[in-house]
N, C-alpha and C positions, 0 to 999 in steps of 0.2 A: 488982260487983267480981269474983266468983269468974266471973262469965262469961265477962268480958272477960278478966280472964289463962288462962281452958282456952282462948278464941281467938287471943290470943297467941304461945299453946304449939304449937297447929296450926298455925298459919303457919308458925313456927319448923320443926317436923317437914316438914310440905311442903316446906320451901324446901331442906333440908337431904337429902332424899331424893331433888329435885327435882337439885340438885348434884351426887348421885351416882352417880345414872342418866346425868348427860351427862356426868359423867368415863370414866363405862363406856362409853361408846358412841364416845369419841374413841378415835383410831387411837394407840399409847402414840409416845412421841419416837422418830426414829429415833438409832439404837448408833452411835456413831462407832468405826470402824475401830482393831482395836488398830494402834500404830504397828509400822511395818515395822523389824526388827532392820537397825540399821547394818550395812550389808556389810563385808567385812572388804577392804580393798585392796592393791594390791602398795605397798608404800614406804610406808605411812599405820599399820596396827594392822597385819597377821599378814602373814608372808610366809609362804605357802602352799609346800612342794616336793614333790615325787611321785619318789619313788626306785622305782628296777629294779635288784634286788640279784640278782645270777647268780652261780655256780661254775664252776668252772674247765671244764668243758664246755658253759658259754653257758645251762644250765639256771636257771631261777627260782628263788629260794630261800625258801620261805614258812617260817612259826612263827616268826618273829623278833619282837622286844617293842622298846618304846619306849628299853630299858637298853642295847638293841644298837646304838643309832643316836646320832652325834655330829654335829652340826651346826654349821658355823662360818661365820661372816660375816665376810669381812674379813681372816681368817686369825683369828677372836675365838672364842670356844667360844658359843654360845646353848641357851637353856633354850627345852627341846620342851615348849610348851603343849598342841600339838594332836598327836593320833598314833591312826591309822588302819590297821590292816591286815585289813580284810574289801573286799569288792569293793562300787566305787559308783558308781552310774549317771556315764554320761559323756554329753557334748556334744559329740559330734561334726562335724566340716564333712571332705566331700569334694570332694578338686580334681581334677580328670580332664584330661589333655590331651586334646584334640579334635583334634590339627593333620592337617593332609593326612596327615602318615608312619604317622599311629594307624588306617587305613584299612584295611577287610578283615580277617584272621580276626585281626590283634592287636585291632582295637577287639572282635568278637566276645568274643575270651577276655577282655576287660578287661569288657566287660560281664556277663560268666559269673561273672567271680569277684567283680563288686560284687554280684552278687546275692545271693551264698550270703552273702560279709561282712554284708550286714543284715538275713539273714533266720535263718542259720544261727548265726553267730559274737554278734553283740552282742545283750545283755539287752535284752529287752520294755520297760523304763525306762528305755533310752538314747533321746535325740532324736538325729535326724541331718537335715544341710542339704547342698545338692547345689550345685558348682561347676563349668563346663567353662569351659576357654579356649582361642582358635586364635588369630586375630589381635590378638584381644581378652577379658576377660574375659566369660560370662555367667552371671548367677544365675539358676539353672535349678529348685532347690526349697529354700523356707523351713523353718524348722524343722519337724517331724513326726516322730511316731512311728508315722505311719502305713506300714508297709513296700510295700503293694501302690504307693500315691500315689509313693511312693520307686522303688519298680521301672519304672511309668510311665514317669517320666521320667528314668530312665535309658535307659529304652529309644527317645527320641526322638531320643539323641544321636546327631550326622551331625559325620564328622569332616571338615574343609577347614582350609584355611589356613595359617599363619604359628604361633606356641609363643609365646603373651605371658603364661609362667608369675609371673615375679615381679607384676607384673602383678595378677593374680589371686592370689595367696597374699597382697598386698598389698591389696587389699579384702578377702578374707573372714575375717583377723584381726580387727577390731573385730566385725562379727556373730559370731564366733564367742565374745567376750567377751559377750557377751548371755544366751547360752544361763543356760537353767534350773541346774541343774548345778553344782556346785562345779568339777569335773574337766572342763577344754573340752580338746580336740586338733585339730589336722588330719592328714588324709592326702592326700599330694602325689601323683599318676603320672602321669610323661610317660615318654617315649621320646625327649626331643633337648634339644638347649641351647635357651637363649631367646633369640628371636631377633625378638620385636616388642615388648617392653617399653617402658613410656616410663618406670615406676620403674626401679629399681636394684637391684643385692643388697644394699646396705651399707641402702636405705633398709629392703627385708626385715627385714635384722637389727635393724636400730636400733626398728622397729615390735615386733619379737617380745620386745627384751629388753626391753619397758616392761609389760608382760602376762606372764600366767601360763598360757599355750596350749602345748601338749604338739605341737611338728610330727614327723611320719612322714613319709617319703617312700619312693615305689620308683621308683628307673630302670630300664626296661628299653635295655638294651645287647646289640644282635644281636653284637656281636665279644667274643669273650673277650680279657681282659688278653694272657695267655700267646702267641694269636694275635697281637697287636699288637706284642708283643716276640720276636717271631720274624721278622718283616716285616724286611727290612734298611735300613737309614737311605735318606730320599730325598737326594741330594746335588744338589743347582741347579748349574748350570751358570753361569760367568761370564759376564757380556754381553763384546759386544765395545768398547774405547775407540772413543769419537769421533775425527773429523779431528781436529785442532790448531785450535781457535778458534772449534768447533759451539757456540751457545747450551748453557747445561746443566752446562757442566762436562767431564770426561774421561771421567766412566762414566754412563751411562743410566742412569733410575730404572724399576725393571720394579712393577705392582702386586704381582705377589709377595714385592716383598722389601721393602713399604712398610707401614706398621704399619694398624693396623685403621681408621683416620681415612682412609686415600687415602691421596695425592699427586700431586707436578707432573708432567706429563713435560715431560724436555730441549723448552727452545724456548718453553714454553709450555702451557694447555691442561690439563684436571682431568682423572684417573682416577677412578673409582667406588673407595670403601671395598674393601677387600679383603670376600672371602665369610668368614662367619664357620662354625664347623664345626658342624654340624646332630647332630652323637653327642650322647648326654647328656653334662650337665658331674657328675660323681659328685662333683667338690669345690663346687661350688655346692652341690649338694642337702645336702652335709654343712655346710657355712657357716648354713644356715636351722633344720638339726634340733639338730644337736648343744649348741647354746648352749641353747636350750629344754629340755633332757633326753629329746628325741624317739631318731631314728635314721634312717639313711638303709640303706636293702637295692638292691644290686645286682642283675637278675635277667638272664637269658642271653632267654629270650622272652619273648611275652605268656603263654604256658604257665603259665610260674612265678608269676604276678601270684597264684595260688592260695593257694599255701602262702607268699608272702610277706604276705599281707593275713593270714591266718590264723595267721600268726606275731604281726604285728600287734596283733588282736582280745585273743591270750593274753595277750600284757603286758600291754596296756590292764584285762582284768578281774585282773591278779596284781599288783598294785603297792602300796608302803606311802604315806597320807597322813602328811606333816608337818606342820607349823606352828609360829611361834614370832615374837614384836614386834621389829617393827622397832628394832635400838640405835641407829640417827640420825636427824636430821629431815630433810622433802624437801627435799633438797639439792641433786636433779638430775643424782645423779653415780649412775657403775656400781659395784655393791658389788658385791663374789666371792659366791657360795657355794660351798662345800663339804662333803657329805657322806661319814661313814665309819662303816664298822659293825667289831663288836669282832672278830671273823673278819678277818683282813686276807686270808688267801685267798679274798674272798668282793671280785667288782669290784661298786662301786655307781656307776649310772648318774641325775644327776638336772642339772637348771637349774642354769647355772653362773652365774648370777646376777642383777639386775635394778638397773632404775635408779628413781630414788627421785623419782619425779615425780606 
């Protein structure tokens, strides 16, 4: 009896020992991932806003606190859950025109002064993605913060063609909502109106106010204002009346004096659209930035592309983070914002509002 249960007992320990060597030897369960924090969205939980608070000489105003800043939706007062005044990486996207006019030493100095912007001006922990458009738009480099891969191919750009900026700001809005980043932006530069788009401005805008993308622009503009208004008015000259009873009418229809669609001439027969004007449009570029809380910079050459990027980059790293919930449901309508700090001589620049989609 006493033999059989020490044999017993051995089995037992065998077996048990035997169990725990191949527990040891299995590989242990794989971790499931902890879950990903709920992002916060425009019109859902936090509306995000980015203010540029300047003095009365256009200067930055830094040391300001969460007590300084008033936030209203709607014309409603809201409570600042989130509030940031240190500098945070940004997600950048750059749009370049390309077009035939940006040819020779303007794409030169435009190439000069992208270079310093992402090597001099923005922080080691900013990504940046590369856009050029001529006829059309091209995506030219994915996100990186690799700045040599970024100079690259900046430097393969070859200017031709036609200005199909809305275009292009119209796709790289959504990629630039991608980015890593809390803080996304774009920078816009061309030198002329758009003139091969198959979007719209209205559809720009209407893209930009559903996002939280910061746009910048610079045009460059070889005439100054003051020139332009020293120029003396053109004044057209009357055609001459028809015989009595010519097809058409009494007066000739000239393309100059028919609206941007074309028109007939007397008799019969299509005229081509009238030529549309190849200057920058300085009120488009402000139509795209200003609802966003971006800005648009006028510059005289590609010279200035320098210190207007570098103007740029300051704001981008001098700005306060806001945040605060949504007070409605997605409703799909445009709600105001408005920001104010307790300084009324202080102007604050931010998103004039979003749609709640």
């Amino acid at each position: 009896m006493t033999t059989r249960r020490a044999a017993l007992t051995a089995a037992v320990v065998l077996a048990a020992i035997g169990t725990l060597a191949a527990q040891q030897q299995q590989p242990p369960p794989p971790q499931r991932p902890p879950a990903a924090p709920a992002p916060f969205k425009s019109g859902v939980e936090l509306i995000n806003v980015t203010a540029t608070v300047s003095d009365g000489t256009g200067r930055f105003v830094p040391g300001l606190t969460r007590d300084d800043f008033t936030v209203f939706e709607d014309e409603k007062p809201q409570d600042i859950q989130y509030f940031n005044a240190e500098r945070v990486p940004v997600s950048l996207g750059l749009i370049v025109d390309t077009s035939g006019s940006m040819a020779g030493e303007k794409m030169d100095d435009a190439k000069s002064a992208l270079n310093r912007f992402v090597y001099d001006l923005l922080d080691e922990r900013d990504e940046v993605f590369l856009y050029r458009f001529s006829d059309h738009p091209t995506f030219v480099q994915r996100w990186t913060t690799d700045r040599d891969s970024l100079s690259r191919a900046i430097a393969r750009i070859v200017p031709n063609g036609g200005t199909a900026m809305y275009d292009a700001v119209l796709e790289a809005i959504p990629y630039a909502a991608t980015g890593r980043n809390q803080k996304k932006a774009l920078v816009v530069i061309s030198d002329g109106n758009d003139t091969s788009s198959i979007a719209t401005l209205r559809e720009v805008r209407d893209r930009l106010r559903d996002g939280e993308v910061l746009v910048y622009a610079v045009g460059i503009d070889g005439e100054d204002v003051e020139d332009r208004l020293r120029q003396p008015p053109i004044r057209p000259r009357m055609p001459r009346p028809f015989p009595p009873g010519r097809p058409g009418g009494r007066f000739p229809v000239f393309p100059q004096f028919a609206g941007p669609g074309g028109g007939q001439f007397p008799g019969g027969g299509q005229f081509p659209r009238r030529m549309t004007d190849n200057r920058v449009n300085s009120t488009a570029l402000r139509d795209m930035t200003d609802d966003s809380g971006g800005r648009t910079e006028i510059v005289r050459t590609a010279r200035d592309l320098d210190p207007a990027t570098t103007s740029i980059a300051d704001e981008l790293s001098k700005q306060y983070a806001l945040g605060y919930s949504a007070a409605g449901q997605k409703d799909g309508r445009w709600h105001s914002i408005r920001v104010e700090v307790r300084n009324r001589a202080y102007r604050v620049r931010a998103r004039r509002g979003y749609i709640a989609s």
